[in-house]
N, CA, C and O atoms as a GROMACS GRO file, in nm:
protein
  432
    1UNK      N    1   0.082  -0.120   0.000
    1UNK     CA    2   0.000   0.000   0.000
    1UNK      C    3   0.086   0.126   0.000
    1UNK      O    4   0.063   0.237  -0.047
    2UNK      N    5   0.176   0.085   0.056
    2UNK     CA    6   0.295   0.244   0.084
    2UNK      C    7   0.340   0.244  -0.018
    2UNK      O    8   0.323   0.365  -0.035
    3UNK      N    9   0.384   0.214  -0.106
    3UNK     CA   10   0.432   0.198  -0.199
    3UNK      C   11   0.329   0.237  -0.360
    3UNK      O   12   0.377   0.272  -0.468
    4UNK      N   13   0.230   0.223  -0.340
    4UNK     CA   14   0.109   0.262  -0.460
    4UNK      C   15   0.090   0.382  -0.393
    4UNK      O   16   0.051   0.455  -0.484
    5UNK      N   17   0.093   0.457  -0.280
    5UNK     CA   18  -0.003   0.567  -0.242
    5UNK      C   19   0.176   0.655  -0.292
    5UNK      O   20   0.186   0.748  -0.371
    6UNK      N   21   0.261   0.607  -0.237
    6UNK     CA   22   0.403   0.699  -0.320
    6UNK      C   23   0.404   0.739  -0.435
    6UNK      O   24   0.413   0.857  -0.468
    7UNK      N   25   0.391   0.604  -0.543
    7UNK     CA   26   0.387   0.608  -0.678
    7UNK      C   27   0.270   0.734  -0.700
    7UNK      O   28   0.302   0.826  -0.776
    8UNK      N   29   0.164   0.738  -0.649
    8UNK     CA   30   0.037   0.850  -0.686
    8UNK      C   31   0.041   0.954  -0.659
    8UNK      O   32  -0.029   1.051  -0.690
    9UNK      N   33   0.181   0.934  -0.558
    9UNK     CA   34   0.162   1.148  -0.518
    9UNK      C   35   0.271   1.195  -0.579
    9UNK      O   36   0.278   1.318  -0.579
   10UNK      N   37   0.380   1.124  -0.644
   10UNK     CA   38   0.488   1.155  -0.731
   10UNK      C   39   0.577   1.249  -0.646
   10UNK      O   40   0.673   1.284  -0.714
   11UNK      N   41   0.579   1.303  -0.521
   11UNK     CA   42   0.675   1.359  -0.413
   11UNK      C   43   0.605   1.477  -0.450
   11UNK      O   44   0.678   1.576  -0.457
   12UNK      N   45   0.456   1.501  -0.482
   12UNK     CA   46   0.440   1.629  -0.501
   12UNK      C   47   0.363   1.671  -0.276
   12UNK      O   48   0.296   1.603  -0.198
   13UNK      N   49   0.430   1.815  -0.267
   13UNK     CA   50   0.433   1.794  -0.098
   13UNK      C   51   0.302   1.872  -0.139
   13UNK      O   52   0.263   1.910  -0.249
   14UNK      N   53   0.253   1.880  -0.024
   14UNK     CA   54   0.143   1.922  -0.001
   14UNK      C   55   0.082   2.060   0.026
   14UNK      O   56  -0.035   2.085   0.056
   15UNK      N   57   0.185   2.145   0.009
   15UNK     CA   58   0.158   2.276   0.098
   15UNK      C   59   0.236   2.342  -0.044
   15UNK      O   60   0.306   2.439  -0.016
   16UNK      N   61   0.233   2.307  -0.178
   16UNK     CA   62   0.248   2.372  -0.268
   16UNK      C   63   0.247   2.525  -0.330
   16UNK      O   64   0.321   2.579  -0.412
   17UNK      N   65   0.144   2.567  -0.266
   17UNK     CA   66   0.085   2.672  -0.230
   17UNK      C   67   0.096   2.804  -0.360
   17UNK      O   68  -0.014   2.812  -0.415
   18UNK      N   69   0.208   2.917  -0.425
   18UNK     CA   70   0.189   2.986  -0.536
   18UNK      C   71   0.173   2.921  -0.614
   18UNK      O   72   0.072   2.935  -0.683
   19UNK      N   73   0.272   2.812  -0.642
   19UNK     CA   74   0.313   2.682  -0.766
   19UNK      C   75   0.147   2.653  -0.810
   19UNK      O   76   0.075   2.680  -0.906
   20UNK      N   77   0.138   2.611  -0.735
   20UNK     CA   78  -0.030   2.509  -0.753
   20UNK      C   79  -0.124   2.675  -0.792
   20UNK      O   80  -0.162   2.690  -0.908
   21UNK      N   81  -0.153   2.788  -0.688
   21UNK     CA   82  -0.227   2.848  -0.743
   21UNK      C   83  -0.214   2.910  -0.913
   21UNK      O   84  -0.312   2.928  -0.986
   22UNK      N   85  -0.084   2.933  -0.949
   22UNK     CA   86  -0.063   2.983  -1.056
   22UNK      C   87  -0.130   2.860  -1.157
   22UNK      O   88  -0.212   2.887  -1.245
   23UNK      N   89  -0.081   2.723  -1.131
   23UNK     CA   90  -0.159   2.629  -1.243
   23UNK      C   91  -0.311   2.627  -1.260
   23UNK      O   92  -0.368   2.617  -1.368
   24UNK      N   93  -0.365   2.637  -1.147
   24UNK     CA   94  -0.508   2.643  -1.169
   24UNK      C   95  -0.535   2.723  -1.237
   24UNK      O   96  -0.594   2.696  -1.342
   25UNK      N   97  -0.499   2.864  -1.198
   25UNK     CA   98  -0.577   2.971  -1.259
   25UNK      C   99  -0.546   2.956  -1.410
   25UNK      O  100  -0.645   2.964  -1.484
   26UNK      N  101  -0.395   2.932  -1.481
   26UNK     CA  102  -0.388   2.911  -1.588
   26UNK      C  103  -0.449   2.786  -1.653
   26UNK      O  104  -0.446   2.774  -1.776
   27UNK      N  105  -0.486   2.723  -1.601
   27UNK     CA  106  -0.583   2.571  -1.639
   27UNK      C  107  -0.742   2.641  -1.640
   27UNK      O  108  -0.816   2.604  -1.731
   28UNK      N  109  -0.791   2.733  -1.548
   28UNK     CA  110  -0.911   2.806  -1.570
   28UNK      C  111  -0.925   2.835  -1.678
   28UNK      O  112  -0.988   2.780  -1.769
   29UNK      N  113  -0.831   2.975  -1.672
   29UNK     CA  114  -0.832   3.044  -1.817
   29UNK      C  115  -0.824   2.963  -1.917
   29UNK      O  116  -0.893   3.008  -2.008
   30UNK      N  117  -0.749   2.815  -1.961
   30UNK     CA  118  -0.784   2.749  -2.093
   30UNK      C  119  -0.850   2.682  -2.074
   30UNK      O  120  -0.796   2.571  -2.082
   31UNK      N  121  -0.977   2.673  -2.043
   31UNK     CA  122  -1.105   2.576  -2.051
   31UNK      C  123  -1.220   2.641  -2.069
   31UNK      O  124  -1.251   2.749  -2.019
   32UNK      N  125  -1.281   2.576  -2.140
   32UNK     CA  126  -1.419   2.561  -2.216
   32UNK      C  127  -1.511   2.630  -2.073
   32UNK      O  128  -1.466   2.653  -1.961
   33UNK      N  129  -1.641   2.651  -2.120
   33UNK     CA  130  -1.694   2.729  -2.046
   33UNK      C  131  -1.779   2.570  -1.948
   33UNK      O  132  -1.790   2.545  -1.828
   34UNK      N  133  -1.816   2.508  -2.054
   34UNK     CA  134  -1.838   2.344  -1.985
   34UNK      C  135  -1.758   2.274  -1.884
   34UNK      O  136  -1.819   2.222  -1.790
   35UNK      N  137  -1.614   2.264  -1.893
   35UNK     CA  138  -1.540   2.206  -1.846
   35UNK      C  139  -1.487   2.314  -1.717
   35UNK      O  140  -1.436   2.256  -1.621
   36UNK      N  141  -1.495   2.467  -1.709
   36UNK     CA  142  -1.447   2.568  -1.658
   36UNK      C  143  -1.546   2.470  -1.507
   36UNK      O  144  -1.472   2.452  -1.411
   37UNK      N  145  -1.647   2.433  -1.494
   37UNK     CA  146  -1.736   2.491  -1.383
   37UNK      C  147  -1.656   2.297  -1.328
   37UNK      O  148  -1.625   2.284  -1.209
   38UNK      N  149  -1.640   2.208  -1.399
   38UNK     CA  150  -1.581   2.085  -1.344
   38UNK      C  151  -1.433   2.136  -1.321
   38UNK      O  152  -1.393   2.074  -1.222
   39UNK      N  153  -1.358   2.199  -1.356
   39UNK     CA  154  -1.257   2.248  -1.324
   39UNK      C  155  -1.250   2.326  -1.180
   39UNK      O  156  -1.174   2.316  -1.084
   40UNK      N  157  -1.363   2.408  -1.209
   40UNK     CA  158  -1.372   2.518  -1.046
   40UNK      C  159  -1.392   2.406  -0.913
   40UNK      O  160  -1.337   2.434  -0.806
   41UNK      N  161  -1.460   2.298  -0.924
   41UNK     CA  162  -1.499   2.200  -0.844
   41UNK      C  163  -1.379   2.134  -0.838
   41UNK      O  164  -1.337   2.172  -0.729
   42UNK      N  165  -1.304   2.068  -0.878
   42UNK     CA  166  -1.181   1.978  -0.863
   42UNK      C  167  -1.047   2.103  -0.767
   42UNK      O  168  -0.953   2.081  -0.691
   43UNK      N  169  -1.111   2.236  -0.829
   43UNK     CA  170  -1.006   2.312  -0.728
   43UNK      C  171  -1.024   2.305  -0.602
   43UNK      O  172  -0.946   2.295  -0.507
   44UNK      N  173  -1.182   2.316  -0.616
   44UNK     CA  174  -1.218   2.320  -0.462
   44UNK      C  175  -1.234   2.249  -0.385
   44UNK      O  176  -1.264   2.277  -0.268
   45UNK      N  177  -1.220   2.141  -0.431
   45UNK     CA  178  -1.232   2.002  -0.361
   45UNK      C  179  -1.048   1.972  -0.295
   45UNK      O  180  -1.011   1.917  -0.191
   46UNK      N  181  -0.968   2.034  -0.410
   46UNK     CA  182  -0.810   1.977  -0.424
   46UNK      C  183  -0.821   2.067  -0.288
   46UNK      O  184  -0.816   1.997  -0.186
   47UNK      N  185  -0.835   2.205  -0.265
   47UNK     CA  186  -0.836   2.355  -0.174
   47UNK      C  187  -0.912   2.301  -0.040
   47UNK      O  188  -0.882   2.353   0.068
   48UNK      N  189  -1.016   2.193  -0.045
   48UNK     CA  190  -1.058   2.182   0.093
   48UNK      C  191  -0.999   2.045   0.137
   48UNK      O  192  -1.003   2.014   0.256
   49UNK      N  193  -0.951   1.971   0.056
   49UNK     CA  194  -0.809   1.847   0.100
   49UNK      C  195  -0.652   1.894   0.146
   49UNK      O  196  -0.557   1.842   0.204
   50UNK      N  197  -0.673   1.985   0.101
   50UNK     CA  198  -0.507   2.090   0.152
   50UNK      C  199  -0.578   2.144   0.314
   50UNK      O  200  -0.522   2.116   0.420
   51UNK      N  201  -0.694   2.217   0.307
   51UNK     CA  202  -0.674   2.242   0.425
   51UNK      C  203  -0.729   2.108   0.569
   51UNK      O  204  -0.735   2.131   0.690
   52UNK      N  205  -0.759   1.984   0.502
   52UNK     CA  206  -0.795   1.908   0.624
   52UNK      C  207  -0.638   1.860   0.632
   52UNK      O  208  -0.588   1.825   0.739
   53UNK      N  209  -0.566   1.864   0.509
   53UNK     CA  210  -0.432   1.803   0.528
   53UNK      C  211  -0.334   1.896   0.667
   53UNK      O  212  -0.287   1.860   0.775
   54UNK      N  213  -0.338   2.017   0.596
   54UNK     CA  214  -0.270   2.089   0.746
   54UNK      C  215  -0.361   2.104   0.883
   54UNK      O  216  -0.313   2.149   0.987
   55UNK      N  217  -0.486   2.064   0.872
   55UNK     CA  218  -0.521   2.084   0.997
   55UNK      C  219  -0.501   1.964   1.114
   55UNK      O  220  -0.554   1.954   1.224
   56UNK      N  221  -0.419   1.891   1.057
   56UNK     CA  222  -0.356   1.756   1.162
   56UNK      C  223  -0.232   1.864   1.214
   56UNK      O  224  -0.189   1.972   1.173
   57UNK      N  225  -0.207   1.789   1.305
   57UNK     CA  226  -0.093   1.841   1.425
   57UNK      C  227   0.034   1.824   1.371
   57UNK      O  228   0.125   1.907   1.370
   58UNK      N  229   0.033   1.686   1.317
   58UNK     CA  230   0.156   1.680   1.292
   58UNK      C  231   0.101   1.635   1.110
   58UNK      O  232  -0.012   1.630   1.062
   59UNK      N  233   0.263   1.602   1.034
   59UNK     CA  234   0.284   1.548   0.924
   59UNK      C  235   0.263   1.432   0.875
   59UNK      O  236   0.238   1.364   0.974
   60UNK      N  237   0.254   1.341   0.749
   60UNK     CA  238   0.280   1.218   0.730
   60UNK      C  239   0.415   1.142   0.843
   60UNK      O  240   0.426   1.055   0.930
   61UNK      N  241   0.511   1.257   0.761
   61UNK     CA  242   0.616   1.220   0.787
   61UNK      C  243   0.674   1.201   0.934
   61UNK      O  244   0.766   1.133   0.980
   62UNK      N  245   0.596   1.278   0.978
   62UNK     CA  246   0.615   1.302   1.174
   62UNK      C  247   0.606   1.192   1.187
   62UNK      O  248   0.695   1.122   1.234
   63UNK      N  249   0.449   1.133   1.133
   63UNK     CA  250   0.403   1.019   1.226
   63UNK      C  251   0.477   0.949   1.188
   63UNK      O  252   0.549   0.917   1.283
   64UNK      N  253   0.518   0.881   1.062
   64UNK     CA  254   0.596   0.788   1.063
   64UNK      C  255   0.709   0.779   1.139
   64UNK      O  256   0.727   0.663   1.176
   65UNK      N  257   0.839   0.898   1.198
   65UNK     CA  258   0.904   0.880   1.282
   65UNK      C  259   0.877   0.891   1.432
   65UNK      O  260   0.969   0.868   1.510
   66UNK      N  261   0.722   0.935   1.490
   66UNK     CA  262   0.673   0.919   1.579
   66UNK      C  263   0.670   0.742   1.602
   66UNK      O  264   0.690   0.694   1.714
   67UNK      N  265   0.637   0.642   1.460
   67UNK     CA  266   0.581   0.569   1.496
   67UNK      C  267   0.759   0.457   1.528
   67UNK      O  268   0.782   0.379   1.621
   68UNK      N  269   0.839   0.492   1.427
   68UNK     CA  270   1.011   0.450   1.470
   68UNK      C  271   1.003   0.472   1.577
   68UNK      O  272   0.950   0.375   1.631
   69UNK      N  273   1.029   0.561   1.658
   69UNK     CA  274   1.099   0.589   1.787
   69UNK      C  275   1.000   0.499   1.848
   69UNK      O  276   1.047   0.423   1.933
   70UNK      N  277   0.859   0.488   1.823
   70UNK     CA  278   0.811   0.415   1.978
   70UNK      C  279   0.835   0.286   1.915
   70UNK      O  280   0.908   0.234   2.000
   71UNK      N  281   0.822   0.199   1.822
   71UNK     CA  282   0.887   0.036   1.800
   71UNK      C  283   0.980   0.049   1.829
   71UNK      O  284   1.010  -0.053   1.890
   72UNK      N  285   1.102   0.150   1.828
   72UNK     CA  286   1.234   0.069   1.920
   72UNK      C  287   1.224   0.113   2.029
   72UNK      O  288   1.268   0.020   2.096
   73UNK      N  289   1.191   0.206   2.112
   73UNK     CA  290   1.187   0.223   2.243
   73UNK      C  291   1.044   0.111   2.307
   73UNK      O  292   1.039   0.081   2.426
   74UNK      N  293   0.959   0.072   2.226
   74UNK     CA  294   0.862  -0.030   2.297
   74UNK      C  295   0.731   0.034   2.405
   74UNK      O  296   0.649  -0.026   2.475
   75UNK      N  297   0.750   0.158   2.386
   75UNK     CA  298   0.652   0.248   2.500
   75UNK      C  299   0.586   0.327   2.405
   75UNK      O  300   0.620   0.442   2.377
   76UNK      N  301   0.460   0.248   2.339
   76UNK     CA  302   0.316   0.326   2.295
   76UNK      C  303   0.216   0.233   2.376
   76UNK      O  304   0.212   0.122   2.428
   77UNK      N  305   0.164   0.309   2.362
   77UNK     CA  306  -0.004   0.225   2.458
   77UNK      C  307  -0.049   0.153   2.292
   77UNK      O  308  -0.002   0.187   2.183
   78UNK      N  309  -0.143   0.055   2.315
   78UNK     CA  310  -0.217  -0.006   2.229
   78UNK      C  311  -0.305   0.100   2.159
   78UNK      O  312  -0.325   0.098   2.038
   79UNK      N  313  -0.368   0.213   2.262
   79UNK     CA  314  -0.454   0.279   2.187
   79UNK      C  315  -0.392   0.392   2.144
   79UNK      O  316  -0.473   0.456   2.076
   80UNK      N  317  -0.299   0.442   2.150
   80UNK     CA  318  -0.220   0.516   2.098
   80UNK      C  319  -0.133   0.497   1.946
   80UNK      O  320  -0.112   0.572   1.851
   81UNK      N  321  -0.100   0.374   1.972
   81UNK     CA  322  -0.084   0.251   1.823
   81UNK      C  323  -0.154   0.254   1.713
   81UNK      O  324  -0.113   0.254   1.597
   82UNK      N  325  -0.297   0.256   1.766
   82UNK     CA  326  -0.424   0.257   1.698
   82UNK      C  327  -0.458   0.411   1.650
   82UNK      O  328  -0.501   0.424   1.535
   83UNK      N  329  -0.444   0.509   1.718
   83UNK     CA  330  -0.497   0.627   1.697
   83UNK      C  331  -0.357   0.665   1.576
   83UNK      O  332  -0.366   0.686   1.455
   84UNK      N  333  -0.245   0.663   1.657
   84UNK     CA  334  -0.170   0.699   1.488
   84UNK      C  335  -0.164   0.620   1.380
   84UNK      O  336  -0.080   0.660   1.299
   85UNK      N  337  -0.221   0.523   1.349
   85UNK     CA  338  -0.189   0.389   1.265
   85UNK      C  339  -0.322   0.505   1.213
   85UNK      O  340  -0.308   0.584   1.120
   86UNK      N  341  -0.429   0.493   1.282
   86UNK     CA  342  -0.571   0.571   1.198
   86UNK      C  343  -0.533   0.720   1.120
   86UNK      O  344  -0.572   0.750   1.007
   87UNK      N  345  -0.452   0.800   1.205
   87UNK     CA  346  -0.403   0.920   1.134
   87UNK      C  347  -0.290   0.940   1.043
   87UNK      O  348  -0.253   1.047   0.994
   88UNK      N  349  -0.246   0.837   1.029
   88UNK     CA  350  -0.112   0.798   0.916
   88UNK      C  351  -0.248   0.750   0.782
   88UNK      O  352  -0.280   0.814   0.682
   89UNK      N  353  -0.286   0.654   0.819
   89UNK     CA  354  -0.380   0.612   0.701
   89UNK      C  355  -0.474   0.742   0.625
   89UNK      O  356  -0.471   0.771   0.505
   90UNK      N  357  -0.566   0.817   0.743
   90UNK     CA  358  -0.624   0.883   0.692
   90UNK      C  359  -0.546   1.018   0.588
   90UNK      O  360  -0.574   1.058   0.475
   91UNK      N  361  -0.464   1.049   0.664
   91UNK     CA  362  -0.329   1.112   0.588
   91UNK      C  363  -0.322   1.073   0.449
   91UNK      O  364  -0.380   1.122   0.352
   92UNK      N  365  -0.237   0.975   0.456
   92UNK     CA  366  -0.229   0.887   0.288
   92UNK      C  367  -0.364   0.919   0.212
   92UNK      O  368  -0.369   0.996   0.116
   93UNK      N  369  -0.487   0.846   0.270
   93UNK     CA  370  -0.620   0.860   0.154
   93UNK      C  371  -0.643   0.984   0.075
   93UNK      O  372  -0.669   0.997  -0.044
   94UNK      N  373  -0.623   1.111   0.212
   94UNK     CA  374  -0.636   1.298   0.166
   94UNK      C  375  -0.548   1.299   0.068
   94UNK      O  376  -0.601   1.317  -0.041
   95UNK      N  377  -0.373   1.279   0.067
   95UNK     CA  378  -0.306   1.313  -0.047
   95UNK      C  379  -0.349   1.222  -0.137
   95UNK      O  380  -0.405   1.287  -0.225
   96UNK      N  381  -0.354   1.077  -0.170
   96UNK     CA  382  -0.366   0.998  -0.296
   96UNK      C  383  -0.497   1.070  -0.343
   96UNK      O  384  -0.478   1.101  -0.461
   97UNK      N  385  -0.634   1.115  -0.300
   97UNK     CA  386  -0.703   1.193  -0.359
   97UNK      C  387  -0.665   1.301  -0.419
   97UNK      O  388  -0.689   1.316  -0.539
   98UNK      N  389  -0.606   1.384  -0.352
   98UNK     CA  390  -0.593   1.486  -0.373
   98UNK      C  391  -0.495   1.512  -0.540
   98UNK      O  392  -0.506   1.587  -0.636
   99UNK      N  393  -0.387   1.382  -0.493
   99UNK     CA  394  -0.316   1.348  -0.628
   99UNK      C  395  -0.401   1.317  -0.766
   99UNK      O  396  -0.397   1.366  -0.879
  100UNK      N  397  -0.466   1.235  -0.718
  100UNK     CA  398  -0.560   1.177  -0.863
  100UNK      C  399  -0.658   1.321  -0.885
  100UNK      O  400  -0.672   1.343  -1.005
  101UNK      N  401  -0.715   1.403  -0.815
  101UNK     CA  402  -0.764   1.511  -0.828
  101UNK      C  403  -0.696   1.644  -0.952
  101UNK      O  404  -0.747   1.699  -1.051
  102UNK      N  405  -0.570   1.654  -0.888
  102UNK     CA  406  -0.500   1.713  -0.945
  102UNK      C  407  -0.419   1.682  -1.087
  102UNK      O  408  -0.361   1.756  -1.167
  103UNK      N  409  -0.441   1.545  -1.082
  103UNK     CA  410  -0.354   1.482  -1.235
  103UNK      C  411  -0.501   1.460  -1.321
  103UNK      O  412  -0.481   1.440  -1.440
  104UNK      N  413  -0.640   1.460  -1.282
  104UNK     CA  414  -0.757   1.463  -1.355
  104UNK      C  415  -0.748   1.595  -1.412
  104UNK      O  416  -0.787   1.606  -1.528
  105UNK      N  417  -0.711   1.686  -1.359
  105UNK     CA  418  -0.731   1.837  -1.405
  105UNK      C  419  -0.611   1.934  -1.459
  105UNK      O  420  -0.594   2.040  -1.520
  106UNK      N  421  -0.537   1.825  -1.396
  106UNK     CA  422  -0.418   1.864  -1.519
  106UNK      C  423  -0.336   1.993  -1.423
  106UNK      O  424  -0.269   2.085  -1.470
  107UNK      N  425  -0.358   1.973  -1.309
  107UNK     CA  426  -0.296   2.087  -1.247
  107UNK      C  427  -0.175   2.056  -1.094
  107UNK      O  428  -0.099   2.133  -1.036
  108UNK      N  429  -0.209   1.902  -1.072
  108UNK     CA  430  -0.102   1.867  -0.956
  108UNK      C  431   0.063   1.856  -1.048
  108UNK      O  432   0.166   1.830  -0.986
   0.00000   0.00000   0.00000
């Protein structure tokens, strides 16, 4: 699974921020007046996955070395195990959307 959700986000990070706005708007401006209003929707959908993405505490990447340090030190609680194992996953699903979002529209 780690490995397909990598391949889909192509190392594009998440907090892209001018980069990404400048493509949209130039992906706006060349589209059809049909395709303009499925275009405005894929932004806004990509725009409200960016912000559930930063509204976690920490990073993908945190957690994953959150989750190193506690397998070799051996001191996570079970439900603590569970709660970042859930926020690492949910993590992954927001960007691989967000990826396929952005490569549908021609703008990640």
């Amino acid at each position: 699974l780690a490995a397909s959700v990598a391949s889909a986000l192509g190392g594009i990070p998440v907090d892209e921020g001018a980069a990404y706005a400048v493509a949209a708007r130039r992906a706006l401006e060349a589209s059809s007046s049909s395709s303009h209003v499925e275009l405005t929707s894929v932004i806004a959908a990509i725009e409200q996955l960016d912000a559930e993405l930063t509204s976690f505490a920490t990073t993908l990447e945190e957690d994953d070395h959150i989750l190193l340090l506690s397998s070799q030190s051996n001191h996570i609680s079970s439900r603590s195990y569970a709660a970042l194992m859930y926020r690492r996953e949910r993590k992954r699903l927001l960007m691989a959307t967000r990826s396929v979002l952005g490569a549908s529209a021609n703008i990640a």
